[in-house]
C-alpha positions in Angstrom: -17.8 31.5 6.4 -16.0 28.3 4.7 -14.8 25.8 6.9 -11.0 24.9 5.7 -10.8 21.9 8.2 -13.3 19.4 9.1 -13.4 16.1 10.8 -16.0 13.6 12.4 -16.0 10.0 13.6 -18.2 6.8 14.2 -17.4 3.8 16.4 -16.8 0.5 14.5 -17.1 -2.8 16.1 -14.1 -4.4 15.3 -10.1 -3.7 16.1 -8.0 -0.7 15.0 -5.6 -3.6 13.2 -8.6 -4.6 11.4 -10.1 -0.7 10.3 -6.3 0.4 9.5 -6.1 -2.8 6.9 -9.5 -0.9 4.6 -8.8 2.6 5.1 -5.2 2.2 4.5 -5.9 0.4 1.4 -6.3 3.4 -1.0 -7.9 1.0 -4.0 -11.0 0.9 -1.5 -11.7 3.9 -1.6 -14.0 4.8 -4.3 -16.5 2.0 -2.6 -17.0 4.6 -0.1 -16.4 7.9 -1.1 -19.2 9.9 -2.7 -16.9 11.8 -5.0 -13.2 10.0 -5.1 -14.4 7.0 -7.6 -10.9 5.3 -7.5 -7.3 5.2 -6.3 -4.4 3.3 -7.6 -1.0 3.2 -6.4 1.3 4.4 -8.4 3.9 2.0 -8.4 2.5 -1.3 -8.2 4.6 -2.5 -5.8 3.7 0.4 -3.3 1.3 0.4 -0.4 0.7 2.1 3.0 3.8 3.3 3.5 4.7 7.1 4.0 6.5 8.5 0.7 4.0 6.5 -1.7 2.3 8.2 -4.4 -1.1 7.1 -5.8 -3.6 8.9 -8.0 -7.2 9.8 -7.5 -9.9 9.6 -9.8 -13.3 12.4 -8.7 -16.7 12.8 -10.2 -19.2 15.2 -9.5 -22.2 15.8 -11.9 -20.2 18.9 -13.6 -17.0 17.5 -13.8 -14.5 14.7 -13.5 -10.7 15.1 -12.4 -7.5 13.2 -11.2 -5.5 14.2 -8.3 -1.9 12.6 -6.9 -1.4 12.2 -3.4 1.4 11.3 -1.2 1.0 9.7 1.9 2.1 11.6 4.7 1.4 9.2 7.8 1.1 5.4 7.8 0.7 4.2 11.5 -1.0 0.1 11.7 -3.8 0.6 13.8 -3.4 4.2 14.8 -3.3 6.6 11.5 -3.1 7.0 7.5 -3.2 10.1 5.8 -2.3 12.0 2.7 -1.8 15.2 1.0 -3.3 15.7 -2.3 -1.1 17.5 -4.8 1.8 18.4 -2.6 0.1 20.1 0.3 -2.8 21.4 -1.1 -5.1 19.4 0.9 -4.8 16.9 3.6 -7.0 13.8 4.4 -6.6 11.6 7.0 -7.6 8.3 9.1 -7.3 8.3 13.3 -8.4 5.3 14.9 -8.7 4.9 18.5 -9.5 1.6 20.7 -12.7 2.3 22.2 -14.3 -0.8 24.1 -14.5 -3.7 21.9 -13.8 -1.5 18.9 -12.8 1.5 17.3 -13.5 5.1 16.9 -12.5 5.7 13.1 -11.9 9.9 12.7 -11.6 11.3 9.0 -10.1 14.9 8.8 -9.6 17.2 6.5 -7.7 20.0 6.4 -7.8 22.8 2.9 -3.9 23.9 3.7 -1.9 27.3 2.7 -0.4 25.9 -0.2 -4.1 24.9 -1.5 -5.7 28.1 -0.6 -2.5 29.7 -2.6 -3.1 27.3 -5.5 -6.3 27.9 -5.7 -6.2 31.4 -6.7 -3.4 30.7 -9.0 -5.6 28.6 -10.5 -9.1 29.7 -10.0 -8.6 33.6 -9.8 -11.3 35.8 -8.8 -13.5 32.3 -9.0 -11.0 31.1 -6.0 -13.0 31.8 -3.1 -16.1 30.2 -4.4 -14.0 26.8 -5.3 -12.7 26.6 -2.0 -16.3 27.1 -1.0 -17.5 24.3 -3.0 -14.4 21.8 -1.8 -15.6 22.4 1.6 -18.9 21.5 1.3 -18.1 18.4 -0.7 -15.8 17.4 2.1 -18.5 18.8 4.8 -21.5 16.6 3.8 -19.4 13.5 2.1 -16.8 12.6 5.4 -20.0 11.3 7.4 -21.4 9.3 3.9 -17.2 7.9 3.9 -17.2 7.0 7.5 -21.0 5.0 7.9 -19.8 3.4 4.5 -16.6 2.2 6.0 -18.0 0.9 8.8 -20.8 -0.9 6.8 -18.1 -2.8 5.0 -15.9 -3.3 8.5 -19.1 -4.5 10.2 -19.9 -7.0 7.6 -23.4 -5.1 6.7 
């Protein structure tokens, strides 16, 4: 059965202030993301801040695609997250002060509107995209998160 949400974490040794200033910096992305190669903000003045739009850029071996997403939740030291093409899919940051660090939790969520999309878009082909989508996310969150915390960590 496809899994339409997902989420898993990792402990990094610094603060939440400090893990909120890389995640929440969307042009950082693509140096940890196995598919999402870049992110700019749409406006060049924008940042973390909920309302602003930026634009994804994937790659996979068979294809290559742009997304927009909007940030939905922009929290210093506590959450960031964003849905991709106006509710179709929902990514997100949760940090948590854990000892001397912080327990950085990625979710994802493949939302009604998506799932709706999706067959608009995909037809009888739906079911297995959505399939694929999860996967991506399933086996590239954990690759995201060590990534991030190689960078936060200095290594």
């Amino acid at each position: 059965m496809t899994k339409l949400e997902f989420s898993d974490s990792v402990l990094i040794a610094t603060t939440p202030e400090q893990v909120y200033g890389l995640v929440s910096d969307v042009t950082r992305i693509g140096e940890w993301s196995p598919i999402c190669k870049a992110c700019w903000w749409d406006d060049e003045q924008a940042g973390p801040a909920v309302g602003a739009w930026f634009t994804g850029r994937n790659e996979t071996p068979d294809r290559t695609w742009e997304t927009r997403s909007r940030v939905v939740a922009a929290e210093p030291g506590r959450e960031f997250a964003w849905e991709v093409n106006e509710g179709w899919v929902r990514w997100g940051f949760r940090l948590e002060a854990e000892g001397d660090g912080t327990r950085l939790t990625q979710d994802w969520a493949f939302l009604p509107k998506g799932i709706a999309g999706f067959g608009e878009r995909f037809g009888e082909d739906a079911e297995a995209q959505i399939a694929l989508r999860s996967e991506q996310a399933l086996s590239g969150i954990p690759v995201t998160l060590a990534a991030i915390k190689a960078t936060a960590e200095g290594a």
